[in-house]
N, C-alpha and C positions, 0 to 999 in steps of 0.2 A: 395527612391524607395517604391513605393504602393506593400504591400502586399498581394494585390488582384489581381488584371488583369491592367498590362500595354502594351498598342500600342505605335508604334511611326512610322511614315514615312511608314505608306502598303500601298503596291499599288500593281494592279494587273491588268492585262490585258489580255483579250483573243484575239488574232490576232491584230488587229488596234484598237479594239473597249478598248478604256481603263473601267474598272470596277469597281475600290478602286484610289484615288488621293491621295497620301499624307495623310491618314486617320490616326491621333491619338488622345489617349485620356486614362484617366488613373478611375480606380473605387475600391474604398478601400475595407477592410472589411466591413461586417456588414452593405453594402449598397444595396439596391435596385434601378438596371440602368436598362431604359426603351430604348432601341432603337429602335428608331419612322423613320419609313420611307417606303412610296409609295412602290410597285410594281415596281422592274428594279432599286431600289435604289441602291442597292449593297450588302443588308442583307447578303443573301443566301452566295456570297462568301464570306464575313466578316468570315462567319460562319466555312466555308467551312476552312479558312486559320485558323483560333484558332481553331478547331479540327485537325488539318495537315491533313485531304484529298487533300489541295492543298499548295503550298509552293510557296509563295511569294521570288521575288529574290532580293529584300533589306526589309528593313526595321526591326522593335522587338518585337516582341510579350514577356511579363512574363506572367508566370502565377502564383501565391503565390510566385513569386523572382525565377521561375527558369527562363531562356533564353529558349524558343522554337527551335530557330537555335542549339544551342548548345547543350541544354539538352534536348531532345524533350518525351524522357520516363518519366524525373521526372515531366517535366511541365504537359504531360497530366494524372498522375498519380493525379496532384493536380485540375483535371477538371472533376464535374459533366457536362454530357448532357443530354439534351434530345430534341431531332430529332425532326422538322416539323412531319415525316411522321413516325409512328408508327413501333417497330422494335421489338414486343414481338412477340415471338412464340406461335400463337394463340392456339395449340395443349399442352403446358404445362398450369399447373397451375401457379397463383401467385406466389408464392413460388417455383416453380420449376424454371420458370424466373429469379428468382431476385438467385438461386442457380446457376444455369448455368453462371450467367454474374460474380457472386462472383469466382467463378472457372477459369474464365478468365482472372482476376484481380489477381488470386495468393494468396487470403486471403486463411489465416488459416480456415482447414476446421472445427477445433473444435470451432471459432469463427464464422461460418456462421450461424448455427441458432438464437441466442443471436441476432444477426447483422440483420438478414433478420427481426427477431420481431420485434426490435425496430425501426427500419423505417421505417414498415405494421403498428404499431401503432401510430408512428410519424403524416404519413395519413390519421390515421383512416379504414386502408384498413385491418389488422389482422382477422377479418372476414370470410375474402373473401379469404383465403390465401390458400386453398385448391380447390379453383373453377379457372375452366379453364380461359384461357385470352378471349377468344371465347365467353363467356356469358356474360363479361361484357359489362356495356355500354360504352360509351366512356370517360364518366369523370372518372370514374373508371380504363380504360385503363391508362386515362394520370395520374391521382395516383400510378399507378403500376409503370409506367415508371420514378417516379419522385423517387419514394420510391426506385428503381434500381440505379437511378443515386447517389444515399446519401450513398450506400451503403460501399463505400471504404473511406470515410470519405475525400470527396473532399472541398478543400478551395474556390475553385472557381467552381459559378453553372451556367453553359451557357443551357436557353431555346431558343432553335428558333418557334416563330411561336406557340406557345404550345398551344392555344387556338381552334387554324383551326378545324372549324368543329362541333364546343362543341355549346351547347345551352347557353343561357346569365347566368341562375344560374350555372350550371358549372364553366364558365366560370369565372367568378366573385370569384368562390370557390376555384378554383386551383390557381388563383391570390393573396389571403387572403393568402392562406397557403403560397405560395415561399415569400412574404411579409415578413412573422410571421419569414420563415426560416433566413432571412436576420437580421431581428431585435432581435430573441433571439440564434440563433446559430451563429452568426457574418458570414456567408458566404456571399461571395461576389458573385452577382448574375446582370446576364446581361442577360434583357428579350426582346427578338425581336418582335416587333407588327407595324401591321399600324393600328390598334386599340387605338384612343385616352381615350377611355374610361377605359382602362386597367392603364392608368397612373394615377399616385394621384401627388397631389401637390408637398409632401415632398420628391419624388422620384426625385434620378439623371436625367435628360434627355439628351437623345444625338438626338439628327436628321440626318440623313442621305438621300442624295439628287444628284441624277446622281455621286454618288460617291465620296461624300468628307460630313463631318461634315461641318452643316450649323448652329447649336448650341449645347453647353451643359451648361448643369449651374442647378439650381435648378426649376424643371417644374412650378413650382408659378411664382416665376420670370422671367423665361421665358414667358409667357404667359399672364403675366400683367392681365389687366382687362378684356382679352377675352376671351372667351370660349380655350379651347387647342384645338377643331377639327376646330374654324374658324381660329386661328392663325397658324394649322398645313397646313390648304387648300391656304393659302394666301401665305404661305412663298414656296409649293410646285407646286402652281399650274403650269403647262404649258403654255406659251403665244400661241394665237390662231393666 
């Protein structure tokens, strides 16, 4: 058993329209997974079911070794996120964000500042720890929220989508760092994009595609001699 993040047999449906097939797959410590996949692929509820907003009626989620079905507090206890759509209260500061989420989490309040610095510095965000959520710009937003997510010291980091919105350097930037998180903090990290260019060779890849895993393996390998966005249009496109 991977003690990072394992799937097995999700599948999900809304009404006739099935959403998830049979989707698993497993991503250790210390790794950086890229899951690549179009608009309508099926991201959004992947997501949706490893956060428990929605509950799949078979199949396994772990998260660090706990069973999602069974133990569903410890497993998301052991899960960073951080959300497509932004969920800081634009009206506190950095640090009042990253205090309020630590408060909901049940950490020791004589460990929260200690905890909140070292993660605003982890970022590079320490700075900025007393200016509202409201001034910053967006790369900065999504450092606050990463720096939020690290805060209870999760083994496993799910970003969905984290990119949307951001300018290329940004973008590029907030990539380098959940990388760095992956490679020197050993968290095991699953980043959702239809962004080829956010994926590096040495990264896990998974594809996702009308709802089932169409590959995973090492993205070099996968992609042989061709670019990753002509081999990702080729294997997804739609027949006309």
């Amino acid at each position: 058993m991977t003690d990072g993040l394992r799937v097995e047999g999700l599948s999900f449906n809304y009404g006739a329209k099935k959403a998830l097939d049979e989707v698993g797959f497993a991503v250790p410590s210390g790794r950086f997974c890229a899951l690549l996949g179009p608009n309508g692929a099926g991201k959004s509820t992947l997501v949706s079911l490893l956060t428990r907003l929605l509950v799949a009626p078979g199949g396994d989620i772990h998260v660090a070794g706990q069973d999602m079905r069974r133990h569903p507090r410890r497993a998301l206890a052991a899960l960073g996120v951080v959300f497509q759509q932004s969920t800081l209260d634009l009206d506190l500061t950095v640090r009042q964000n990253l205090a309020y989420f630590a408060a909901l989490h049940g950490l020791p309040r004589a460990q929260v500042p200690a905890r909140i610095d070292a993660a605003l510095d982890r970022l590079g965000m320490r700075e900025r720890a007393d200016e509202k959520a409201r001034a910053l710009n967006g790369g900065h937003r999504r450092r606050t929220e990463l720096a939020r997510a690290l805060l209870h010291d999760p083994r496993v980091l799910l970003l969905d989508e984290p990119t949307v919105g951001l300018d290329v350097e940004s973008r590029m930037a907030i990539t380098a760092q959940v990388h760095d998180l992956a490679r020197t903090d050993g968290l095991c990290v699953l980043w959702t994009t239809h962004l080829t260019d956010e994926v590096r060779d040495a990264d896990q890849l998974l594809v996702l595609h009308r709802g089932r895993i169409i590959a995973d393996g090492q993205t070099g390998e996968i992609r042989g001699d061709m670019p990753l966005s002509d081999w990702f249009l080729a294997k997804t496109k739609v027949p006309a």
